[in-house]
VOBA-1610 file (N, C-alpha, C; in pm, whole numbers, padded with zeros to 5 digits, always signed):
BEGIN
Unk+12073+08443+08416Unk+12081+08476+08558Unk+12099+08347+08639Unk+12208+08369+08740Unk+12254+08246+08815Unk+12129+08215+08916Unk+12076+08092+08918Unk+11944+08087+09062Unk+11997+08073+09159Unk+11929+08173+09283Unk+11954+08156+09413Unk+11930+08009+09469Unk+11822+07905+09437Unk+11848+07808+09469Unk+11807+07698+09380Unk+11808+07525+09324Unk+11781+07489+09259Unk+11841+07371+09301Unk+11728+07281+09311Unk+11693+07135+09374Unk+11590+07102+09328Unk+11604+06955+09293Unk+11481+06855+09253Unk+11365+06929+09176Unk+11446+06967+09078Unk+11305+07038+08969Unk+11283+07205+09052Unk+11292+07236+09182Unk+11286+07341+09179Unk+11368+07465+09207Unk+11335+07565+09157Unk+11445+07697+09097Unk+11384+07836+09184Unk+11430+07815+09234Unk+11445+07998+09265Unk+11534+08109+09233Unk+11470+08218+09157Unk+11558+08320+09118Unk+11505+08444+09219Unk+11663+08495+09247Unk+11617+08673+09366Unk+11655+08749+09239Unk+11568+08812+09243Unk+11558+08909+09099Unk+11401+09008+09081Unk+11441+09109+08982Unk+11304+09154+08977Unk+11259+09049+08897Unk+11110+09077+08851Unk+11083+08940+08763Unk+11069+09017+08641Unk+11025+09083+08617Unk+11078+09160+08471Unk+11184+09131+08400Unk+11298+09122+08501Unk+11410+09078+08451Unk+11450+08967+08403Unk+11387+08895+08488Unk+11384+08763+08488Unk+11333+08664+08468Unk+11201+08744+08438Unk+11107+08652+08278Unk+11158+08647+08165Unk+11234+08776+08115Unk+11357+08777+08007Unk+11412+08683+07936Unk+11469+08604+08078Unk+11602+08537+08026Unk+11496+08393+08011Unk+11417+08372+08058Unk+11328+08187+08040Unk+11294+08166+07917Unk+11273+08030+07878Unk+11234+07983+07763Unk+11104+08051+07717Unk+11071+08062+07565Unk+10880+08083+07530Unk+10858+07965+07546Unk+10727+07940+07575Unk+10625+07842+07548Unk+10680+07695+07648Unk+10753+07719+07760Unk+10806+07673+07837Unk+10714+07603+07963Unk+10638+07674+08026Unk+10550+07681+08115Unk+10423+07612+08107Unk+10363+07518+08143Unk+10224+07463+08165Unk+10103+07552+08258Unk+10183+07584+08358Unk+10118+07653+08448Unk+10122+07834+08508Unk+10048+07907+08511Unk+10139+08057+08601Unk+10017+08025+08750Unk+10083+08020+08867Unk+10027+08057+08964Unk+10090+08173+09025Unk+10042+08301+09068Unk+10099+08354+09182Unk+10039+08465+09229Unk+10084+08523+09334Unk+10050+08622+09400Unk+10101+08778+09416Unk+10054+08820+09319Unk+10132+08954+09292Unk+10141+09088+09436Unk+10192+09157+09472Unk+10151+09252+09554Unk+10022+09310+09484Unk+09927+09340+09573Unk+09823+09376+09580Unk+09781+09549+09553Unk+09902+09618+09603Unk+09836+09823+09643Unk+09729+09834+09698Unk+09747+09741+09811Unk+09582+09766+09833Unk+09605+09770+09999Unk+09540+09741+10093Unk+09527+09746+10272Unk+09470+09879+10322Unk+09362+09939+10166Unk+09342+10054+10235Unk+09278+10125+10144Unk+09163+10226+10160Unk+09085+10358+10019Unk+09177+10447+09941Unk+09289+10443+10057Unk+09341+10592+10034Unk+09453+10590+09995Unk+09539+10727+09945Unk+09684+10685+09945Unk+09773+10691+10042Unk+09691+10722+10132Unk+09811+10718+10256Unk+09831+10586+10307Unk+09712+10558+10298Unk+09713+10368+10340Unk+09797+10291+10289Unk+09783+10294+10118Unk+09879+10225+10073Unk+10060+10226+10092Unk+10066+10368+10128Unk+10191+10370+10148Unk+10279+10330+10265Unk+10209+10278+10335Unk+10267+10236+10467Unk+10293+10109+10430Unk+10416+10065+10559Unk+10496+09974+10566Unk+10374+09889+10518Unk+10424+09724+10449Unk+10333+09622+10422Unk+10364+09530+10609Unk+10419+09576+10670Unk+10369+09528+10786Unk+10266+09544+10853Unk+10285+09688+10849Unk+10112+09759+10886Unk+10032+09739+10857Unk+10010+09723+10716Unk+09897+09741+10667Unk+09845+09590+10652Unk+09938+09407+10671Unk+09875+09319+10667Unk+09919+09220+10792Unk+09961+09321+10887Unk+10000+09237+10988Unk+09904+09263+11134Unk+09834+09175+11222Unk+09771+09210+11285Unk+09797+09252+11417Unk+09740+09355+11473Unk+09833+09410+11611Unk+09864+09298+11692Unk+10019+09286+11766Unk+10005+09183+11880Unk+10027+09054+11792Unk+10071+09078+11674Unk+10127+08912+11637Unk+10264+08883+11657Unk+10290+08766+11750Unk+10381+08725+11796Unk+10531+08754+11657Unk+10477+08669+11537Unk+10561+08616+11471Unk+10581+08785+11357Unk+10717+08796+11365Unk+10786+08932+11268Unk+10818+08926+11131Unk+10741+08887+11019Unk+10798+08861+10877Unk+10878+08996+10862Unk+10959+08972+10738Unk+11035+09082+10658Unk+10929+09170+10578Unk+10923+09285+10560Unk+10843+09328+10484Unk+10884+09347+10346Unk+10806+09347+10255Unk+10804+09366+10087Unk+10787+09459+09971Unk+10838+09463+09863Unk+10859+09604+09822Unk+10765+09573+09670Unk+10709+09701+09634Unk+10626+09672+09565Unk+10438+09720+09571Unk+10418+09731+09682Unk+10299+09745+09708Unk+10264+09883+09733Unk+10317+09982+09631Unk+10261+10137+09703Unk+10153+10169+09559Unk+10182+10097+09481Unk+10098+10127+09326Unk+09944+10192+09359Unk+09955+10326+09275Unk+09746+10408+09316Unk+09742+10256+09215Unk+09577+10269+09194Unk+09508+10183+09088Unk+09543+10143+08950Unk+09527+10301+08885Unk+09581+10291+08752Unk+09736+10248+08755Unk+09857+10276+08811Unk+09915+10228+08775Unk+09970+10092+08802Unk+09849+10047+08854Unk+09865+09911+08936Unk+09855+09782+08799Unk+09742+09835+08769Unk+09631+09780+08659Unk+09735+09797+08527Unk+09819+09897+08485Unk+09968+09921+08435Unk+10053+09809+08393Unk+10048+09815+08536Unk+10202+09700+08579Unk+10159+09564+08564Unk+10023+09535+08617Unk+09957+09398+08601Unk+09966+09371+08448Unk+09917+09418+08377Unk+09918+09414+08204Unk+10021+09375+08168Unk+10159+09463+08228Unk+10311+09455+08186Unk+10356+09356+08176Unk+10330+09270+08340Unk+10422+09169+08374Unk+10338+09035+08289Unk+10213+09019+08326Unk+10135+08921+08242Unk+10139+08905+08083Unk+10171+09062+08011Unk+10198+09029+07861Unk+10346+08956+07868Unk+10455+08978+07979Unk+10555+08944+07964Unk+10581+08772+07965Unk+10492+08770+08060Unk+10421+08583+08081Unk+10367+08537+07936Unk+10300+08565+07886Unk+10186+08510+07782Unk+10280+08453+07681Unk+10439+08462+07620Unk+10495+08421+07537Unk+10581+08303+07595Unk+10568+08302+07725Unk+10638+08200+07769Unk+10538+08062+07796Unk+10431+08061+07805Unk+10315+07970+07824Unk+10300+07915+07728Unk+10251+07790+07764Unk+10237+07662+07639Unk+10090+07722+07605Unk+10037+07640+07474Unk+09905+07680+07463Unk+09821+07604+07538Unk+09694+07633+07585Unk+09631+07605+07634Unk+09681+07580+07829Unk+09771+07646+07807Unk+09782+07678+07999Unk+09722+07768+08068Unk+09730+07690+08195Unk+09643+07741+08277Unk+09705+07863+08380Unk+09634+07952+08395Unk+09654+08083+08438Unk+09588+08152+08590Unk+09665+08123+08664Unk+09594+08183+08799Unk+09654+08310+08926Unk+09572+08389+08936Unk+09650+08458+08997Unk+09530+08572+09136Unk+09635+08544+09256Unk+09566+08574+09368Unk+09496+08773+09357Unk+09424+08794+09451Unk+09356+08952+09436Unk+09314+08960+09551Unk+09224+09103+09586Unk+09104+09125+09670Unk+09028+09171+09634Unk+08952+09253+09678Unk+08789+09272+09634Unk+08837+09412+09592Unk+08932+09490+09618Unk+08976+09638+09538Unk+09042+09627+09429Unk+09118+09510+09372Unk+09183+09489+09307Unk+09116+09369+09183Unk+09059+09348+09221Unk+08957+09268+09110Unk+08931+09273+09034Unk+08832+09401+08986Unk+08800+09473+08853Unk+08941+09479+08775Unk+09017+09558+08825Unk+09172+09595+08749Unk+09247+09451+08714Unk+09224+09357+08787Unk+09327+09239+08756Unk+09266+09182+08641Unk+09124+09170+08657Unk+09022+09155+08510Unk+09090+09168+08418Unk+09075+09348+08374Unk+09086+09386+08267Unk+09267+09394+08258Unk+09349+09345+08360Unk+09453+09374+08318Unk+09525+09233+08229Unk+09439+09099+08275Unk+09425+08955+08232Unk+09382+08925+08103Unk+09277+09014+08064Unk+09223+09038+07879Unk+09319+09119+07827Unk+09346+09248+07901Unk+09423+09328+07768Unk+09575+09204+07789Unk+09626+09141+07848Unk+09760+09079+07842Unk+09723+08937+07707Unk+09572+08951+07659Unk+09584+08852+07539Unk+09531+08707+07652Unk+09471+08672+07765Unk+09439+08566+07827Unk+09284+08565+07772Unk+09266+08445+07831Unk+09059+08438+07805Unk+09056+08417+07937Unk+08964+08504+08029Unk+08958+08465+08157Unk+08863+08385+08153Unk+08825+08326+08285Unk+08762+08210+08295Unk+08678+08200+08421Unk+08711+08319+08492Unk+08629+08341+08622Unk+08704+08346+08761Unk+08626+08360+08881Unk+08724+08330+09029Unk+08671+08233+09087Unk+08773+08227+09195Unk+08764+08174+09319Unk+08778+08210+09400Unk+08683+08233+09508Unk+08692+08266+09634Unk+08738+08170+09731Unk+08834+08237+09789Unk+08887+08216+09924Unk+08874+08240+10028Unk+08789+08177+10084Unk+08668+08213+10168Unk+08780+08133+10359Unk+08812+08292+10390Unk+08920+08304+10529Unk+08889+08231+10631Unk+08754+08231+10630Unk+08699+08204+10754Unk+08672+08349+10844Unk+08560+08282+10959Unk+08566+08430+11056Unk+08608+08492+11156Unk+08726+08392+11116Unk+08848+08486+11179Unk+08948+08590+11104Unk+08872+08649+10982Unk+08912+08719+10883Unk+08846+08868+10892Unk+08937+08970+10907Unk+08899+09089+10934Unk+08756+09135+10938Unk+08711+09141+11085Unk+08601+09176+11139Unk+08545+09314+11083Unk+08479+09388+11110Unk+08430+09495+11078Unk+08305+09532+11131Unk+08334+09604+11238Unk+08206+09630+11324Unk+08099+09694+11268Unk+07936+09621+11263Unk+07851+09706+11207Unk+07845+09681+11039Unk+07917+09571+10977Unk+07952+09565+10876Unk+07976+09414+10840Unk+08004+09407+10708Unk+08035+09228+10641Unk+08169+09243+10662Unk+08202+09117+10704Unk+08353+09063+10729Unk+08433+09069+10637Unk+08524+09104+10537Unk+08582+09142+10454Unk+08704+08944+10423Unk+08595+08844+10454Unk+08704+08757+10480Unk+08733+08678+10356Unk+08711+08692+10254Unk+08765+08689+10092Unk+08867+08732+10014Unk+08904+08660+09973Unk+09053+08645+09892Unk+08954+08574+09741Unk+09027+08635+09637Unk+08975+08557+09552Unk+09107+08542+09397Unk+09104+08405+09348Unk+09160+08374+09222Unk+09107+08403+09098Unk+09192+08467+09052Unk+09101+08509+08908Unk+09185+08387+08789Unk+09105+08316+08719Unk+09120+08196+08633Unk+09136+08238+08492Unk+09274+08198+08410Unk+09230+08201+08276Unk+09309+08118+08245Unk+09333+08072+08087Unk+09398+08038+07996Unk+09465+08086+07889Unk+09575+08004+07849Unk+09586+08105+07721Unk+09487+08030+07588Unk+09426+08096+07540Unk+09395+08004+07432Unk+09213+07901+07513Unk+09188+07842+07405Unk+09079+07744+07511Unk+09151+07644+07556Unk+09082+07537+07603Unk+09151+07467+07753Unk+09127+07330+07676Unk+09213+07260+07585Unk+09179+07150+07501Unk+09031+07145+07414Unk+08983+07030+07437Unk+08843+07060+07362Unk+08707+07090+07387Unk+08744+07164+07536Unk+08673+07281+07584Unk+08549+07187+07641Unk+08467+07141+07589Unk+08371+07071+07636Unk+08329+06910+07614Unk+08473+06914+07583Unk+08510+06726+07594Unk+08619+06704+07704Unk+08638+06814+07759Unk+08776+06791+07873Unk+08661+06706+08013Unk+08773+06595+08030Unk+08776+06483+08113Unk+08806+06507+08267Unk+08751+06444+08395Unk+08781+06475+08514Unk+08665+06496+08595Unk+08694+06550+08777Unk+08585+06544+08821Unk+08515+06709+08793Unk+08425+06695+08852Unk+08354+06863+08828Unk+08399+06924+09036Unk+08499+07024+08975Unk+08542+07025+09116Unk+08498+07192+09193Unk+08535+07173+09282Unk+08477+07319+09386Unk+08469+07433+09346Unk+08412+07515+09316Unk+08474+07654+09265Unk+08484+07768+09434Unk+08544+07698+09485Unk+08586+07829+09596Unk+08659+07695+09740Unk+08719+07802+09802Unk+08830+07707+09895Unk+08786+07818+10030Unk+08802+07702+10111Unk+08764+07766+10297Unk+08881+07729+10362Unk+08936+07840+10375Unk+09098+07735+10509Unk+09144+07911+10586Unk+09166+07903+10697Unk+09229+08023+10756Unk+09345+08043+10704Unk+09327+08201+10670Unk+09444+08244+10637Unk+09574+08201+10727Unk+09598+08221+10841Unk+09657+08190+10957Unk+09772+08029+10963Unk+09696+07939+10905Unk+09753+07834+10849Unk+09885+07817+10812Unk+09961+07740+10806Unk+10055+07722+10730Unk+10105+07853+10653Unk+10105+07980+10719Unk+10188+08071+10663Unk+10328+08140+10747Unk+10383+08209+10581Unk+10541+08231+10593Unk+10591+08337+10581Unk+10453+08394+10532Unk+10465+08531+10446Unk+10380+08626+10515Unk+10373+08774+10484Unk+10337+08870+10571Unk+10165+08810+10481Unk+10176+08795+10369Unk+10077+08717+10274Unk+10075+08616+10218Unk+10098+08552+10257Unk+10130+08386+10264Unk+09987+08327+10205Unk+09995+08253+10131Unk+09875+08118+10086Unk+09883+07964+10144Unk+09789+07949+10136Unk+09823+07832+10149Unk+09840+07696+10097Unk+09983+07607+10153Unk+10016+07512+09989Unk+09917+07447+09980Unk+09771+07390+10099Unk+09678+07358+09998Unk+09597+07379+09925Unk+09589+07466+09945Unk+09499+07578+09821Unk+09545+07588+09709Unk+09711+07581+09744Unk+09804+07615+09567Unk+09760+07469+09545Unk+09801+07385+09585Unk+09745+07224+09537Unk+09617+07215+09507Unk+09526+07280+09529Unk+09389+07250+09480Unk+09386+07322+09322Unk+09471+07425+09358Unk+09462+07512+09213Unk+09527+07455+09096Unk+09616+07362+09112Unk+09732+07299+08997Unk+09649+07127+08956Unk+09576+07097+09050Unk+09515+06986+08969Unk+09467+06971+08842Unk+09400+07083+08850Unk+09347+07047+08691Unk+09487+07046+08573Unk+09583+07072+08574Unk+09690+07063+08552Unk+09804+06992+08563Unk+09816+06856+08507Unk+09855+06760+08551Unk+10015+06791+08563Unk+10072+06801+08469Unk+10228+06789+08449Unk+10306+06955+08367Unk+10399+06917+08395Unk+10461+07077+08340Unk+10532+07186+08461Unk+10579+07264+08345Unk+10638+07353+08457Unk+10565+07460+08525Unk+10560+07439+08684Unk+10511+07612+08695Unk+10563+07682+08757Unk+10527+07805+08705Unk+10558+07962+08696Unk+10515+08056+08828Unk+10608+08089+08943Unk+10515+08190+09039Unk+10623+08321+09057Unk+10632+08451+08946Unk+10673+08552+08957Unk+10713+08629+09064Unk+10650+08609+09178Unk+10607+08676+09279Unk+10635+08521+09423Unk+10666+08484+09399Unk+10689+08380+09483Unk+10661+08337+09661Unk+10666+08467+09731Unk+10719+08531+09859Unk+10741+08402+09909Unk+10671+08382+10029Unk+10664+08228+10103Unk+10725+08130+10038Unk+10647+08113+09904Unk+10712+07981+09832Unk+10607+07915+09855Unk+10501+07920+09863Unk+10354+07811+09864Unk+10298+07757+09699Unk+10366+07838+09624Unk+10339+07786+09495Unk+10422+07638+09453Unk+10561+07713+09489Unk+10677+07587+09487Unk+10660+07475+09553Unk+10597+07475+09710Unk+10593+07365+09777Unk+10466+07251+09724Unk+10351+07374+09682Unk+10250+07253+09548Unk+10283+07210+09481Unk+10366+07298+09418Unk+10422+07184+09278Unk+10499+07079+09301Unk+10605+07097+09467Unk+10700+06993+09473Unk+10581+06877+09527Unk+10531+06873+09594Unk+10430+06801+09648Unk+10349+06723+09525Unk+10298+06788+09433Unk+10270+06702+09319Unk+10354+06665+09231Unk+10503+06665+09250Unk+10643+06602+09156Unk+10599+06665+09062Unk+10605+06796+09045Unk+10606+06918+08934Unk+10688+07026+08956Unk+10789+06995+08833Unk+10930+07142+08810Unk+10855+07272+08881Unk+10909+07367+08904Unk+10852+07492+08941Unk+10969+07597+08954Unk+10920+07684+08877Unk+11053+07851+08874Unk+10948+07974+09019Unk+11015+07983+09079Unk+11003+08063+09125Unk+11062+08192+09150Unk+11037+08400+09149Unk+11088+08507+09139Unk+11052+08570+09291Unk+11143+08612+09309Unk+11147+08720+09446Unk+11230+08785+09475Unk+11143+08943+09454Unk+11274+09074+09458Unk+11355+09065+09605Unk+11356+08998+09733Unk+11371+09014+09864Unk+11435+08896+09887Unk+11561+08932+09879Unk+11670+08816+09922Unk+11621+08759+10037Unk+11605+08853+10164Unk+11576+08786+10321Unk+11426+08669+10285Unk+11382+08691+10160Unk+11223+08609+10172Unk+11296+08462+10086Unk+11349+08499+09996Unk+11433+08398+09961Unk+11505+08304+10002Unk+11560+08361+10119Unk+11662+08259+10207Unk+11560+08228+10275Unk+11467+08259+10330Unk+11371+08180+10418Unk+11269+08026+10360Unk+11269+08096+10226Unk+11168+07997+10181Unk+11299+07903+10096Unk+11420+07915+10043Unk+11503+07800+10052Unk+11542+07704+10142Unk+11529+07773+10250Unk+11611+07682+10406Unk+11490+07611+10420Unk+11295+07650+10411Unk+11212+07485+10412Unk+11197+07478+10320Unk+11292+07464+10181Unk+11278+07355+10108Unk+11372+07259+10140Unk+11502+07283+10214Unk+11563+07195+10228Unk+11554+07112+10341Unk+11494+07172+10420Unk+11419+07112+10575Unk+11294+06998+10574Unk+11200+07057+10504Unk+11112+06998+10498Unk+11094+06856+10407Unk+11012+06792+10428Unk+11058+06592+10384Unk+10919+06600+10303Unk+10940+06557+10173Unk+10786+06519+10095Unk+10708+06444+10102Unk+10599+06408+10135Unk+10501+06313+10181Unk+10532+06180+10121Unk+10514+06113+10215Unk+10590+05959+10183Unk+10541+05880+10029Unk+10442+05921+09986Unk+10392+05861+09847Unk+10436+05928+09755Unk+10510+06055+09737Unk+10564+06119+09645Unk+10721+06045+09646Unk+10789+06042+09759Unk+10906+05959+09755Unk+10912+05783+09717Unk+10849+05766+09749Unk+10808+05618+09763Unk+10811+05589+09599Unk+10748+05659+09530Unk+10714+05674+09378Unk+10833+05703+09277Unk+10920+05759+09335Unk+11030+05818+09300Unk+10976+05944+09188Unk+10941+06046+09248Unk+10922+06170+09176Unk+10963+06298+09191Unk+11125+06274+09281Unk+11172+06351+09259Unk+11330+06289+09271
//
């Protein structure tokens, strides 16, 4: 498959990713970060089925993303598809790579068990802690958590001789930030997540924004990125070509 865009180590393909995990190398990948659609903004099924504008955009926001396809999945067949696409990942990963991938608090349990049956060793989360300016709830706890669910394939070198600092297990930044996407992350958060991971290629199926890509370019690391939505594609190509890499990454020559 021809990539929609591809500069300085990084690749974007508009494609389903099914498809387009296909055609990539095995055992290619150091890293998977990404952010799958969720089926979630709601108990019910009526909830889920509404536009993904509705359901993650807040009344009265100035700024109009494209909306995204993908997100009407009930549970079970959510938990399905999660299994699908991740067994489809697991042959392309080096051993001992590292495995991360975004959720919410409805989708959690299922991403679990959909991370073991795909053959991973999970390894735990991270919370992404919104801040409180993260969906209020009158009479109730703030719902302002996002969380990463962690694995590997395989153990993680020699497991309890691995070298480095002992670092945060949870990240605080407004959602609101630096986003592109109707669900947008943020690239420092993807940068906090790829450290422990020094070099290699990474992997974000699900790409939307492109906050995976802009970590990796930021740490002079290759990165493939997938997105079924041409209009999200052309958006997140035009700031890669806009945007200038922090002067110590150039300076270094690492890309």
């Amino acid at each position: 498959m021809k990539p929609y865009y591809q500069h300085n180590g990084i690749t974007i393909y508009n494609g389903n990713s099914l498809h387009v995990l296909a055609e990539l190398s095995p055992t290619s990948i150091s890293c998977l970060l990404t952010d799958p659609p969720y089926s979630s903004g709601g108990c019910f099924r009526s909830d889920r089925q509404r536009a993904t504008g509705d359901k993650y955009t807040l009344s009265g926001t100035a700024i109009n993303r494209p909306d995204f396809s993908g997100d009407n999945r009930d549970q079970r067949s959510w938990t399905f598809w999660c299994t699908w696409w991740l067994s489809v990942c697991a042959p392309l990963l080096k051993p001992a790579a590292h495995v991360f991938s975004f959720t919410d608090w409805r989708q959690l349990p299922s991403l679990t068990d959909a991370m073991q049956a795909a053959g991973f060793v999970w390894r735990g989360i991270i919370p992404w802690n919104k801040t409180g300016a993260a969906r209020p709830q009158k009479g109730w706890f703030r719902a302002q958590c996002e969380y990463v669910l962690t694995a590997s394939v395989g153990t993680l070198g020699q497991e309890q001789q691995r070298e480095g600092p002992c670092m945060e297990g949870f990240w605080t930044q407004s959602a609101g930030q630096d986003k592109h996407h109707q669900t947008g992350k943020p690239v420092a958060l993807c940068r906090f997540l790829l450290e422990p991971s020094a070099s290699g290629i990474v992997l974000d199926p699900f790409m939307g924004g492109g906050s995976t890509l802009f970590a990796a370019r930021d740490a002079g690391r290759p990165a493939i990125g997938i997105e079924i939505e041409e209009a999200i594609c052309e958006d997140a190509a035009k700031r890669l070509e806009q945007e200038v890499l922090p002067l110590e990454y150039r300076d270094n020559n690492r890309i």
